[in-house]
C-alpha positions as CSV (number, residue, x, y, z in Angstrom):
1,X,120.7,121.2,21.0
2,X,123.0,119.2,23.7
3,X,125.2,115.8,23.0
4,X,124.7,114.2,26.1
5,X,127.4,111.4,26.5
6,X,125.7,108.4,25.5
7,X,125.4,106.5,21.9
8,X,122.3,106.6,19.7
9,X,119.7,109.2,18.7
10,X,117.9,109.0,22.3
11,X,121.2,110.6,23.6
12,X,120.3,113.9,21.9
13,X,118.5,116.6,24.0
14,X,116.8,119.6,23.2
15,X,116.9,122.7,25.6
16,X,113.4,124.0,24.6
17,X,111.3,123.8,28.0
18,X,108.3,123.7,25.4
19,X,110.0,120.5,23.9
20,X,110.6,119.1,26.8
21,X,107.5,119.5,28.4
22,X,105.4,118.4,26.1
23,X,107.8,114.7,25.4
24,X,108.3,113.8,29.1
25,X,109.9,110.3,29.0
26,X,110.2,110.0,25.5
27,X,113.7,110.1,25.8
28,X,114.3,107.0,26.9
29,X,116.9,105.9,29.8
30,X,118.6,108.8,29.8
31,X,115.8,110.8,31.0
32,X,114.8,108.9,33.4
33,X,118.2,108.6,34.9
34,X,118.3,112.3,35.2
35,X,120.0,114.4,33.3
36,X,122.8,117.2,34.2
37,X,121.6,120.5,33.8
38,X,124.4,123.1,33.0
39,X,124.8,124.1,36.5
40,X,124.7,120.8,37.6
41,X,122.0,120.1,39.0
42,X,120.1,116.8,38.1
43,X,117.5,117.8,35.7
44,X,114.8,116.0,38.4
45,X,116.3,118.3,41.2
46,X,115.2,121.7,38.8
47,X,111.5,120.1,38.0
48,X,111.5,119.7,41.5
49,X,112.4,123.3,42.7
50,X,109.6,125.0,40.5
51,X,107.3,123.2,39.0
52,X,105.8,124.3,35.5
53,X,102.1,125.0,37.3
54,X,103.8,127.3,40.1
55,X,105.8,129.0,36.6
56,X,102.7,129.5,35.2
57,X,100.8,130.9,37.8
58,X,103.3,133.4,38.5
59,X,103.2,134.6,35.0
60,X,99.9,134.5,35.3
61,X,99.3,136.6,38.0
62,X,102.3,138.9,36.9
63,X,101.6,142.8,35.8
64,X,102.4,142.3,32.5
65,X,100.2,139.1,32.0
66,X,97.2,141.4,32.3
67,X,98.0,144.2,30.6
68,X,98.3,142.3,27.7
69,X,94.9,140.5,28.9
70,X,93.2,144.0,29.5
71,X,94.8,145.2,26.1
72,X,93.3,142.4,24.4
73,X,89.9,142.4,26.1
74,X,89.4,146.3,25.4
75,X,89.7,145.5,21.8
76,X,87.7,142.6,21.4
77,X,85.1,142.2,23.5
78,X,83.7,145.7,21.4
79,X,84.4,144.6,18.7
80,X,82.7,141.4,19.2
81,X,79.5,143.0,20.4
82,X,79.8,145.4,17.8
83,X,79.4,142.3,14.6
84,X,76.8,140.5,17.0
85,X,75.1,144.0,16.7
86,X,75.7,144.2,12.9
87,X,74.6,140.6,12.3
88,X,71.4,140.7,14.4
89,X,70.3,143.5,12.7
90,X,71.2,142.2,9.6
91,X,68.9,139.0,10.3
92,X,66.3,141.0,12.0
93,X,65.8,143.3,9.1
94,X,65.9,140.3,6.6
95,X,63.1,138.4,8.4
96,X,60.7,141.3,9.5
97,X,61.0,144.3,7.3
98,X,60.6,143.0,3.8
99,X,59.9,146.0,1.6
100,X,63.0,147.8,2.6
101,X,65.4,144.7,1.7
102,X,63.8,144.3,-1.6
103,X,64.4,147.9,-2.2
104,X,66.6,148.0,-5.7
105,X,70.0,149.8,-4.9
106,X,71.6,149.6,-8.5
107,X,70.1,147.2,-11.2
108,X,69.3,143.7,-9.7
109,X,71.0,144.8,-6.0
110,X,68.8,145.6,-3.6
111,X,69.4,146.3,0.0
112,X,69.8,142.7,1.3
113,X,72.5,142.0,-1.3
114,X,74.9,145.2,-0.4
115,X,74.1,144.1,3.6
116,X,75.1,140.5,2.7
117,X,77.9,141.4,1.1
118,X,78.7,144.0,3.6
119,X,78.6,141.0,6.3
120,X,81.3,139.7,4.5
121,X,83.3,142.9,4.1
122,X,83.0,144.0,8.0
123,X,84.5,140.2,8.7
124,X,88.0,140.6,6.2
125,X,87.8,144.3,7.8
126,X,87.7,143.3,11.7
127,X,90.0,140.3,11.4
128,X,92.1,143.2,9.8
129,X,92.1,145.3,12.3
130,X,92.5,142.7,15.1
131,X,95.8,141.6,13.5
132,X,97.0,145.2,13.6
133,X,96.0,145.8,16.9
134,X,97.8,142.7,18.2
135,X,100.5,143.8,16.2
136,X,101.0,147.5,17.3
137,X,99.8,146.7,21.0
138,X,100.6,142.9,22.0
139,X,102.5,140.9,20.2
140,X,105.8,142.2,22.0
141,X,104.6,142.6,25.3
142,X,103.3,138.6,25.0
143,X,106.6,137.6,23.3
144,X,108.6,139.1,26.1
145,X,106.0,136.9,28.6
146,X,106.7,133.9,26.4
147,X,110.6,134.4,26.5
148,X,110.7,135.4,30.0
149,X,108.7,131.8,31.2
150,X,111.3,129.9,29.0
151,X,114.1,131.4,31.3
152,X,111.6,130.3,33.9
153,X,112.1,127.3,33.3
154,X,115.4,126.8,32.6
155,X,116.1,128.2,36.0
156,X,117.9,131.0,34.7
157,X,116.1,134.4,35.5
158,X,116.4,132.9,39.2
């Protein structure tokens, strides 16, 4: 956080672009005056020279945007048709083939019991494994994005 040289709490400024985005004019007079930016420039001049769409879009359409778009797709779109598949059966087979749900498994648990429950268990074991994956295989590569559009737009990576 900045002290900006005026009195009150509306003098104090925070230099997260996230913050600032998001609270446009909340600040009171101050912001809408303008405020210095370190290099200083008028805070108005730097919204000015790149806006947040054009950041965004460059991001967007940057290398390393999709891969971690691609990495993410190649893990869930299978594994999304993959628990469709499972649960489809699942429903299929509980509303057309009768005797083999009611088949007894151990004691009182038949067939349809251990698939229910194993509904339940592929569902802790795929959210699981999608929070290792991102992880092991995004979660840096989108935290280096994130960082990297903050200098963005701050002006300083340009």
């Amino acid at each position: 956080m900045e002290k900006e040289t005026a009195t009150g709490a509306a003098a104090t400024r925070h230099d997260d672009p996230w913050y600032e985005a998001a609270a446009t004019g909340w600040g009171g007079p101050e912001d809408a005056a303008g405020a210095v930016v370190a290099d200083g420039r008028s805070r108005s001049a730097e919204r000015r020279s790149h806006s947040g769409a054009e950041i965004y879009l460059e991001v967007q359409n940057s290398p390393a945007f999709r891969e971690v778009r691609r990495r993410y797709r190649r893990f869930v779109i299978p594994a999304a048709a993959a628990f469709l598949l499972w649960y489809l059966v699942y429903v299929i087979a509980a509303t057309t083939a009768h005797d083999l749900m009611a088949r007894p498994v151990v004691g009182a648990l038949n067939v349809a019991m251990v698939a229910g429950l194993g509904q339940f268990l592929t569902t802790f074991l795929l959210t699981w494994a999608y929070a290792r994956h991102a992880r092991l295989h995004r979660d840096r590569a989108a935290l280096e994005l994130r960082w990297e559009t903050q200098e963005m737009t701050r002006g300083n990576s340009r």
